[in-house]
N, C-alpha and C positions, 0 to 999 in steps of 0.2 A: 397516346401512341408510344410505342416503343423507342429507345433509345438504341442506336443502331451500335453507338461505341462499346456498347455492353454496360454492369451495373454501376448505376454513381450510390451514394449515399450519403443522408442528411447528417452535417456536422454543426456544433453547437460551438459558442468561445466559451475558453474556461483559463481562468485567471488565478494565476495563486495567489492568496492576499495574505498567507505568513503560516506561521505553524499555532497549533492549540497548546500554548506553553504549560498547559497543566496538563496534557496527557503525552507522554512522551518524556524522554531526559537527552542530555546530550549539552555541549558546550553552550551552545544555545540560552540557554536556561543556568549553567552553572549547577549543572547536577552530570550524573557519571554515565558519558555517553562511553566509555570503551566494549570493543568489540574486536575480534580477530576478522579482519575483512582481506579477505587474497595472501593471507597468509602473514599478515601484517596486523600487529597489535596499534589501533586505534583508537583514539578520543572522538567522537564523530561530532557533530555538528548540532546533529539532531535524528533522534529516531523517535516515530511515535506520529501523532495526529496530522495532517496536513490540511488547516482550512483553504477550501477555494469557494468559488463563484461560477455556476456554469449558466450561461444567456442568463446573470444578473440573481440567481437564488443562488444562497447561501447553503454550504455543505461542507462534510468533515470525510477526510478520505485517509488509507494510508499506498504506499508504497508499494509495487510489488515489482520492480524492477531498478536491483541492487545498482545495476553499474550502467544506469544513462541518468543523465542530469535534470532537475528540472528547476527554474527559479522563481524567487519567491519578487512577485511583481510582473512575470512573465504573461503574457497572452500568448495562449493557445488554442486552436483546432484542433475540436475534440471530439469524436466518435463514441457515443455509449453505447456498448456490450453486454449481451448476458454472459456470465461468467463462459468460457468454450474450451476448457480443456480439464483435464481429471485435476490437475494443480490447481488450477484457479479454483474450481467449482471444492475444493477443499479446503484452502484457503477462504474462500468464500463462509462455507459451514463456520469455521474457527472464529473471523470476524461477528458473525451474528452471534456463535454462541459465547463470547467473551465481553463484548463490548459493554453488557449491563456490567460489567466488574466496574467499568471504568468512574461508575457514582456507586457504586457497592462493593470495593476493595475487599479482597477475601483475607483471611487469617491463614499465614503457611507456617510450617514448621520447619525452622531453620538453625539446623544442626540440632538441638532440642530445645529450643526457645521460640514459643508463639511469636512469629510477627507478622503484624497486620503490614500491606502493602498499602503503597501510596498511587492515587489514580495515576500521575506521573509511572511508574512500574510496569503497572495493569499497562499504561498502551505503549510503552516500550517494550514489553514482553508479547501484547500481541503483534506487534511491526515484526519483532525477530523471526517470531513465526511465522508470517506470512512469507520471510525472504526464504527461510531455511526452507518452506515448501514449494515456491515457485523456483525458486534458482538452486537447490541443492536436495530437492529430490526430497525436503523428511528428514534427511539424517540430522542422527545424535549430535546434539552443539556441542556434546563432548567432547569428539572425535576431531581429529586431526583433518580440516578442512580448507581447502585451495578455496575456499568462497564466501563462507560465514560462521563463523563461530565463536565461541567466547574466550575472552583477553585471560591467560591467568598466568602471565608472567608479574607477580606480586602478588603477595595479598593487601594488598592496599590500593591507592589510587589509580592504579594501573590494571586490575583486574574490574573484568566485568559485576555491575553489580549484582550480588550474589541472588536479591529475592527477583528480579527481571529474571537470570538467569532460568530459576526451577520453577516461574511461571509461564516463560516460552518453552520448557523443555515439557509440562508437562500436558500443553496449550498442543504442543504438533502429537506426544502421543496418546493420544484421546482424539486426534482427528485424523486417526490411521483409518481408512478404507471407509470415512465419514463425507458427503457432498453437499453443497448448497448451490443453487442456480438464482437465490434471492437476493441479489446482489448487484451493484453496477460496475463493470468494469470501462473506465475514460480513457480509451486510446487518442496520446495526444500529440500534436507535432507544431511546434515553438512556431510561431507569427509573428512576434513581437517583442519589445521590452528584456530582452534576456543578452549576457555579453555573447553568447552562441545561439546564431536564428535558426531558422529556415533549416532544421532537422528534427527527429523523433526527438520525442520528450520523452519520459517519464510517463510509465502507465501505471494507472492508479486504480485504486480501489475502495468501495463504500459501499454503505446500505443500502438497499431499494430505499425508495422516497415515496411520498405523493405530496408533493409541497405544488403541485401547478405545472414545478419545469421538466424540464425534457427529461425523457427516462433511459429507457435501453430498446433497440431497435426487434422489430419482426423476429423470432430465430427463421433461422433457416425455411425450413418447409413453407411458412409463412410467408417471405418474401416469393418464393416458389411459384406459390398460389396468387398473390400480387400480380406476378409478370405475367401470369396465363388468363389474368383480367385486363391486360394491356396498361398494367397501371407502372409508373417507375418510379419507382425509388431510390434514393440519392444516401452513401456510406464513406470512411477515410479512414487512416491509420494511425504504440508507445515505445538520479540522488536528488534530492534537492539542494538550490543554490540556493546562495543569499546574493547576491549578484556576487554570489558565494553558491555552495553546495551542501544542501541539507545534512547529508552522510557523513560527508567530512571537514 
């Protein structure tokens, strides 16, 4: 039968259980998390890989929403998505098509000297990307940004690191007007364990799976088609902390 209150939807627990310290850089790790974030040159915490657990399988997600929290030990309620907006579903493309860097580090040219990056890079420079594309639209990390973009007040410990830098830069422009829907997006809202409950989490993003657990829901049309067989289905709604904050 029909549910009279209108659409619910089945949500999954997803628990952060810490970051992937080899793909990502950041304080975290003692590698050079800076970044220009709100206009502010920062050291962040961590950018890059995020392991969780969702209903008990194990998965590797990143970030795509710069300025809400999420922590690391937290319990969440969690909704998985197909990717649903032109950002995401690009962000999305970028994720699958980078991710093999992350055990096959590429060779860039830096200033005129070959260097090979470090997986730690490879997924600090995908993370950058994912943010510059969900929260600022694409634009050039060059450029003069109220949101994201790269530290270069020094050339030294204070500036973003230079090969992340012209791996995210070159990571968003190659995924100009490029989509992917293969992908999970965890919309998640804290339950537990965290010094901030009982609001939006952190939404997150990974690979489609088939490891057994829960995947990403109906789209659209499909749920449609669902209701008009009387059937209901049940949905819910997304930095990372250390009982701290991943970002910063």
């Amino acid at each position: 039968m029909l549910i009279s209150t209108g659409l619910c939807f089945a949500t999954s627990t997803l628990v952060v259980t810490g970051i992937d310290s080899t793909v990502g850089v950041g304080s975290a790790t003692g590698t050079n998390g800076w970044l220009d974030v709100s206009g502010t040159d920062q050291n962040l915490y961590w950018y890059g890989a995020i392991n969780i657990t969702v209903d008990g399988y194990a998965r590797t997600v990143f970030c795509i929403d710069l300025f809400t929290d999420i922590y690391i030990g937290s319990t969440n309620s969690s909704t998985l998505t197909a990717p649903g907006t032109l950002a995401q579903e690009q962000a999305a493309w970028v994720l699958n098509q980078y991710w093999p860097e992350t055990t096959n580090p590429p060779t860039i040219i830096l200033g005129s000297t070959p260097t090979t990056a470090t997986a730690g890079e490879v997924g600090a420079a995908i993370q950058l990307a994912l943010w510059d594309i969900v929260q600022n639209n694409g634009a050039p990390l060059t450029t003069t940004s109220t949101i994201i973009g790269l530290s270069v007040n020094g050339s030294g410990t204070t500036a973003t690191d230079p090969v992340v830098a012209q791996l995210a830069e070159s990571y968003i422009s190659a995924s100009t007007n490029m989509y992917s829907t293969n992908a999970i997006v965890y919309n998640n809202f804290c339950t537990g364990n965290a010094p901030v409950c009982n609001v939006a989490s952190q939404t997150l993003l990974g690979l489609a799976v088939n490891d057994g657990g829960p995947t990403t829901l109906p789209e659209p049309g499909t749920i449609g088609m669902f209701l008009t067989g009387g059937i209901a289905v049940f949905f819910v709604r997304g930095r990372i902390g250390r009982s701290t904050s991943f970002e910063s």
